[in-house]
C-alpha positions in Angstrom: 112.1 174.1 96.3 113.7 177.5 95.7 115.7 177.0 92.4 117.9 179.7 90.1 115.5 181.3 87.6 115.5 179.1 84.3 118.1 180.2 82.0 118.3 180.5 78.5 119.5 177.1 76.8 123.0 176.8 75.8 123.4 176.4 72.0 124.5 172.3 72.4 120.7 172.1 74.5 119.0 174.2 72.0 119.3 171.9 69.2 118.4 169.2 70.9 114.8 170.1 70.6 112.9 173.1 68.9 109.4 174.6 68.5 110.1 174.0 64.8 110.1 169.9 65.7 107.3 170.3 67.7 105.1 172.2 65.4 106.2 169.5 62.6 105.2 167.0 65.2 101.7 168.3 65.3 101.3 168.1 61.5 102.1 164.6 61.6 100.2 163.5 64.3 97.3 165.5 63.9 94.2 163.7 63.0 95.5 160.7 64.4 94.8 161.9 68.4 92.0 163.8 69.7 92.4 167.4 70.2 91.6 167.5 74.1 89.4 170.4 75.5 91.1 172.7 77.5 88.7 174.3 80.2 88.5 176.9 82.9 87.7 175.0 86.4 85.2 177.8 88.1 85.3 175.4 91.2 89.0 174.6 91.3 89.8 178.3 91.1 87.4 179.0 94.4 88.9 176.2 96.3 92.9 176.8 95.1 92.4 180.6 95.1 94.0 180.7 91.5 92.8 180.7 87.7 93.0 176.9 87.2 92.9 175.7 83.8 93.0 172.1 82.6 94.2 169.9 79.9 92.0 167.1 79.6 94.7 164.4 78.2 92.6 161.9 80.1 90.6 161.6 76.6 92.8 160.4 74.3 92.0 157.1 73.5 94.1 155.4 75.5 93.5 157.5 78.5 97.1 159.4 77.9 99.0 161.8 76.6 101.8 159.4 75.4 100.3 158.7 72.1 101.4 161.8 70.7 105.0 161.4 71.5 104.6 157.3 70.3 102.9 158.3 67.0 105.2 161.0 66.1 108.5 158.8 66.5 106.7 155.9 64.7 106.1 158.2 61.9 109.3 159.7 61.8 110.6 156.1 60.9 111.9 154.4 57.3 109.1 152.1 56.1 111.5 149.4 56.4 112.2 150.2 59.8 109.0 150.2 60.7 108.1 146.9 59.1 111.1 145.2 61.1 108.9 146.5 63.8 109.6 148.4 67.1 110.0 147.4 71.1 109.7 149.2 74.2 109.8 148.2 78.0 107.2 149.8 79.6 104.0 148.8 82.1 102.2 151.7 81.7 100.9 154.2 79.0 103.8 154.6 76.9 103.0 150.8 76.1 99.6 150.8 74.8 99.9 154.4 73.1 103.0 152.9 71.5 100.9 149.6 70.9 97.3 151.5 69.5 98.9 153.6 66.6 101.4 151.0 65.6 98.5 148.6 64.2 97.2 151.3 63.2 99.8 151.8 60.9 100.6 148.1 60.2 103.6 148.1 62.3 104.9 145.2 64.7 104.6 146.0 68.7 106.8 143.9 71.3 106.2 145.6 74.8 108.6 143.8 77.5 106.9 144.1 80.9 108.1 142.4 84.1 106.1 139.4 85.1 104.9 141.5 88.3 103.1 143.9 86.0 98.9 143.4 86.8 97.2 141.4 84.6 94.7 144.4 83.9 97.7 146.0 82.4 98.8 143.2 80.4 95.3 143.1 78.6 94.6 146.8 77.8 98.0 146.7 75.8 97.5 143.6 73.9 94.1 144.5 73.1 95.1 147.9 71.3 97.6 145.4 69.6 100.9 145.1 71.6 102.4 141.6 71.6 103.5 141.5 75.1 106.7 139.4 76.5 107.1 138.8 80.9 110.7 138.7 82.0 112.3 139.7 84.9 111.0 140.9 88.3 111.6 144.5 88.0 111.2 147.7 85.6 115.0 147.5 84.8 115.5 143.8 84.3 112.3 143.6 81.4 114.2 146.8 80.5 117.6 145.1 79.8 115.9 142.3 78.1 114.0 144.9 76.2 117.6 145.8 74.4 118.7 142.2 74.3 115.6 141.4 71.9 115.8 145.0 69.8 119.5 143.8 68.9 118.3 140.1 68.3 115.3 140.6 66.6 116.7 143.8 64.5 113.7 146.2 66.2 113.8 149.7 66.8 113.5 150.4 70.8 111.3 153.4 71.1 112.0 155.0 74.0 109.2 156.3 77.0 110.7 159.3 77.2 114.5 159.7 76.6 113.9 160.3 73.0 113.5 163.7 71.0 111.2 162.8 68.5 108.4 161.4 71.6 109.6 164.3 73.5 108.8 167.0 70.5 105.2 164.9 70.2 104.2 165.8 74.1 104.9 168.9 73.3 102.2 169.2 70.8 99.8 169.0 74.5 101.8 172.8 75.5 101.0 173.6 71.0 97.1 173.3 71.8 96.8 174.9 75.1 98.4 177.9 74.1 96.5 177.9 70.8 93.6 178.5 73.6 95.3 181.0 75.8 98.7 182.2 75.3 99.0 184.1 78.5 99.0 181.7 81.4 101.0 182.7 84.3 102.4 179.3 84.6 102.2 175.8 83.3 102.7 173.1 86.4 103.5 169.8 84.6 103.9 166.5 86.1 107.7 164.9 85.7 108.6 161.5 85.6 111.2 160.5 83.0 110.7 164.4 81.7 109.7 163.6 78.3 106.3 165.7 78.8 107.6 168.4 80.5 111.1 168.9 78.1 108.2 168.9 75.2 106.1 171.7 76.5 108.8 173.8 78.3 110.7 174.1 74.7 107.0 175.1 73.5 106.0 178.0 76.1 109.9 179.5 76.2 109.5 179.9 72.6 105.3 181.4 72.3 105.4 183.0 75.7 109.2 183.3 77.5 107.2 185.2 80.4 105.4 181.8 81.4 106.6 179.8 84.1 106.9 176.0 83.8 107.2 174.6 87.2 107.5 170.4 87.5 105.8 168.3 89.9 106.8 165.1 91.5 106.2 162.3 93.8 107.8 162.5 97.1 108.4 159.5 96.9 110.1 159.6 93.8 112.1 162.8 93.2 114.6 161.8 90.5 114.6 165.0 88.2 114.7 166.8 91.4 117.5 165.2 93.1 119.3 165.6 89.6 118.6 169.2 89.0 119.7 170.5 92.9 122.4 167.9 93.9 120.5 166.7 97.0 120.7 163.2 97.5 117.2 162.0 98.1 115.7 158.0 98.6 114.1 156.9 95.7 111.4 154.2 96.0 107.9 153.2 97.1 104.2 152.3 96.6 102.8 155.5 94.6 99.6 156.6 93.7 101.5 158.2 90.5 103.2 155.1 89.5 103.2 157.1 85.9 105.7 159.5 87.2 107.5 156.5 89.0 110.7 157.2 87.6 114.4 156.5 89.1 116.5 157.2 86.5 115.5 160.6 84.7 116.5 161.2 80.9 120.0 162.3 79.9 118.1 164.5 77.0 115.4 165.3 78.9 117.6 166.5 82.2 119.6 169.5 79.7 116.6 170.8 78.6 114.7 171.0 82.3 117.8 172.4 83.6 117.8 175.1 81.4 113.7 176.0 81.0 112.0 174.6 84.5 112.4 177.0 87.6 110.8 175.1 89.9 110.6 171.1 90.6 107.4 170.5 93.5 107.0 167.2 95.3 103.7 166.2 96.8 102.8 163.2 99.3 100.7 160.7 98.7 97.8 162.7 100.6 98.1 165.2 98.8 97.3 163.0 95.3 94.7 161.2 96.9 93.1 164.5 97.3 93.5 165.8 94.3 91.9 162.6 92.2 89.2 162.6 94.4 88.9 166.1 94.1 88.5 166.0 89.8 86.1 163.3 90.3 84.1 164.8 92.7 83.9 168.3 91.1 85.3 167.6 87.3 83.3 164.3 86.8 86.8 163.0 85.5 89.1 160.3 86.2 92.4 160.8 86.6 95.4 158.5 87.5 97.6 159.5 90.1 100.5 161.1 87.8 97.6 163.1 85.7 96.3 164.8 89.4 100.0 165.5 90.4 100.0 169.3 89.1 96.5 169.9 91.0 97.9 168.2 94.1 100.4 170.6 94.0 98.7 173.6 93.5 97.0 172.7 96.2 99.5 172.1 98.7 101.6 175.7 97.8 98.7 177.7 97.7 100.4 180.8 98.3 102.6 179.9 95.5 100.1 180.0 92.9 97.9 182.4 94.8 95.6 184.8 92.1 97.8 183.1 89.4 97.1 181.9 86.1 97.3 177.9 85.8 97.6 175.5 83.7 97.2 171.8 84.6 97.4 168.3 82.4 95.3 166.2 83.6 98.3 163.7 81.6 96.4 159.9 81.8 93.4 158.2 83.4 94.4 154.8 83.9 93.3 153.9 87.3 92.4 150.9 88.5 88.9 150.6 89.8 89.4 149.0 93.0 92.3 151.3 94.3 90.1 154.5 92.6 87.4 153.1 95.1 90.0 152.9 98.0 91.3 156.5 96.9 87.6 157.9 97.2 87.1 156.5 100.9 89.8 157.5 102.5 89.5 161.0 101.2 86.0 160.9 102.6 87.6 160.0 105.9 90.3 162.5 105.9 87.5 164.7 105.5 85.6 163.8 107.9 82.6 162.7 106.1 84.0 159.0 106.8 84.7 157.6 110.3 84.7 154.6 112.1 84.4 155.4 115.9 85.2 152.1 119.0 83.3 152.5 122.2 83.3 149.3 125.0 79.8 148.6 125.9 78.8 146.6 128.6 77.0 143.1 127.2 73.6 143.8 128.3 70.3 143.7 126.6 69.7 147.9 125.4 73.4 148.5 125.4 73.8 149.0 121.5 70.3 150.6 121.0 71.1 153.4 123.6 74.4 154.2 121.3 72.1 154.1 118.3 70.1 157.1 119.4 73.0 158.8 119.8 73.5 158.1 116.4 70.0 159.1 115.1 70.0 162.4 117.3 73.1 163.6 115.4 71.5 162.8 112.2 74.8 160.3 111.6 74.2 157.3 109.2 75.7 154.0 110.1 76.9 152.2 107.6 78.6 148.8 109.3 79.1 147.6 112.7 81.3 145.4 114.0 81.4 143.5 117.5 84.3 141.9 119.2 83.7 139.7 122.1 86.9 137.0 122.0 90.1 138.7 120.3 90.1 141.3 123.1 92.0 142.7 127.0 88.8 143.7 127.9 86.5 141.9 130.4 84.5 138.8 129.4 81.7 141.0 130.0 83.0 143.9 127.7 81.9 144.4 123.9 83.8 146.1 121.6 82.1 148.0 119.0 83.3 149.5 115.9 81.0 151.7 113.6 81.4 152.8 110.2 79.7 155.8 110.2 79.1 158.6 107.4 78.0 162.4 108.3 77.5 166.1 106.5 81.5 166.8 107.5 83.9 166.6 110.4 81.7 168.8 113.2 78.7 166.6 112.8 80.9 163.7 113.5 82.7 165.6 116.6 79.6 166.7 117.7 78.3 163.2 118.1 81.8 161.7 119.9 81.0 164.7 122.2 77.7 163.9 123.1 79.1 159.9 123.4 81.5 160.9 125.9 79.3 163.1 127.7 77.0 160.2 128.5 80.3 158.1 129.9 81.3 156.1 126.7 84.9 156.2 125.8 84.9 156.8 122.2 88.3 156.1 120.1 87.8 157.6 116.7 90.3 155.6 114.0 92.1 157.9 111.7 94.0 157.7 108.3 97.5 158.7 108.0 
């Protein structure tokens, strides 16, 4: 997206959030979350053909960044606020950072979720201490409930992101990273309600105005986008970075990206498959969808950030295990390493171990087969055949279809989108 230069923030923007808050918000906090490694990625660099950098947020206790910004508004509470207790609609980090430090502190946790939430999601927050309440079917209806019970049950609603005080605590992740190395060429920081992003931005304009802060996105889900350029884009979908799922961005949050982001990316769901796979594969790190945005997008605008300086959070880690596994394989198959290949063999004694040499001779490991005899068009005498097959990368697997074909089988090899 080519955007106006960031501009300098108008005086009503300015005090909406300062360094000054921020660095207070690292006092108070510190101690209380781990100060995550930043590190230089030697491999990342090769493959993006840039100096990437990350910001491994993916250790904090919870597995997110969003304990910083939960902490420091907690803190930033009366006593007897606090021991009313505090509320928050949220079905993702926001929820049990909000939920760890507030018994830590002693103070009462309601988190609203709809009752579609997963019941994975339900237990990590009530086992860091969130007492959690199902209603509605969506995000905005346990939302709306959220601020019936804050009003009936005299609680303070902490918001995910829409908030200064959580906003100036995320920015204590841009504090630290710059502590490291001040002269990055740009930050690229995923956006979903913007509180992360509005955090850090106020942090590098102020240490380093010559840094770039440049958002990233879902496709699927380009809220601050649409709100920052005017173009009216759907909103909506199944997302890998269901932590940047946002469809409403943050009043707050939207003056002060306006006025320090250049540049808002999206990137497809591909493209954030790719990049998980990729910091597991290479980083030995597991990242949700949301905290591999930034290195999905580096990757798809390589010219963009070509022989650049970059720094990447790597915001949350919270992944399911089944769909990390399901991630994982169909990267291998975009890849080629993965491929599941149909041939119709005649149903004849020898048919399938003739194929198998094939197989063998191309040094291709099968992994599953499958036959199909009734659910077919294909003669009585036909057999379909489908193998899951794993090889060395995409030219061994060609090679082998080749060699198929050459000997008079017609091969069909299945792709992913």
């Amino acid at each position: 997206m080519n955007q106006p230069p960031a501009q300098s923030l108008t005086a009503p923007a300015r005090d909406l959030l300062t360094i000054a808050d921020v660095r207070a918000a690292a006092q108070r906090i510190e101690g209380a979350v781990v100060r995550t490694p930043l590190l230089h990625s030697i491999t990342l660099s090769e493959i993006a053909g840039a100096d990437i950098w990350l910001k491994f947020e993916n250790q904090q206790f919870t597995a997110a960044y969003k304990e910083r910004g939960a902490l420091n508004a907690l803190l930033l509470m009366p006593e007897a606020q606090r021991s009313r207790g505090v509320i928050a609609a949220s079905a993702g980090n926001h929820s049990q950072g909000l939920s760890y430090h507030g018994r830590r502190l002693g103070v009462p946790v309601t988190i609203v979720m709809p009752r579609t939430t997963p019941s994975v999601k339900v237990m990590q927050t009530e086992s860091v201490g969130g007492q959690v309440v199902l209603f509605g079917e969506t995000f905005d209806e346990a939302y709306a409930h959220a601020r019936v019970l804050e009003q009936e049950r005299q609680l303070t609603f902490v918001h995910p992101f829409d908030d200064p005080a959580v906003a100036a605590g995320q920015g204590t992740v841009a504090l630290e990273m710059l502590d490291v190395k001040s002269d990055f060429d740009c930050l690229v920081v995923p956006i979903g309600g913007g509180g992360l992003m509005s955090g850090m931005a106020t942090v590098a304009s102020a240490i380093n105005p010559a840094i770039e802060m440049i958002g990233v996105q879902a496709a699927l889900y380009p809220s601050m986008y649409s709100a920052l350029t005017g173009e009216t884009r759907a909103c909506g979908g199944d997302t890998l970075a269901e932590g940047i799922a946002v469809k409403a961005p943050g009043a707050f949050t939207s003056q002060i990206i306006a006025a320090l982001v250049g540049e808002i990316l999206l990137v497809d769901e591909p493209a954030l498959e790719h990049a998980v796979a990729l910091l597991l594969q290479i980083e030995k790190t597991v990242v949700e969808g949301a905290g591999a945005a930034g290195l999905a997008a580096v990757l798809s605008n390589r010219e963009r950030f070509a022989g650049k300086s970059v720094g990447l959070v790597l915001c949350g880690g919270n992944i399911d295990t089944r769909l990390l596994a399901t991630v994982l394989l169909r990267d291998l198959a975009r890849s080629g390493r993965l491929a599941r290949l149909r041939l119709s063999l005649r149903d004849r004694p020898g048919a399938l171990f003739h194929v198998m040499r094939e197989f063998e001779a191309h040094n291709v490991n099968i992994v599953e087969i499958h036959h199909q005899r009734i659910f077919t068009s294909q003669p009585a005498k036909a057999l379909i055949t489908e193998f899951e097959c794993e090889a060395q990368d995409r030219a061994q697997i060609e090679a082998l279809i080749a060699a198929l074909s050459s000997k008079g089988y017609q091969v069909e090899l299945a792709k992913p989108d």
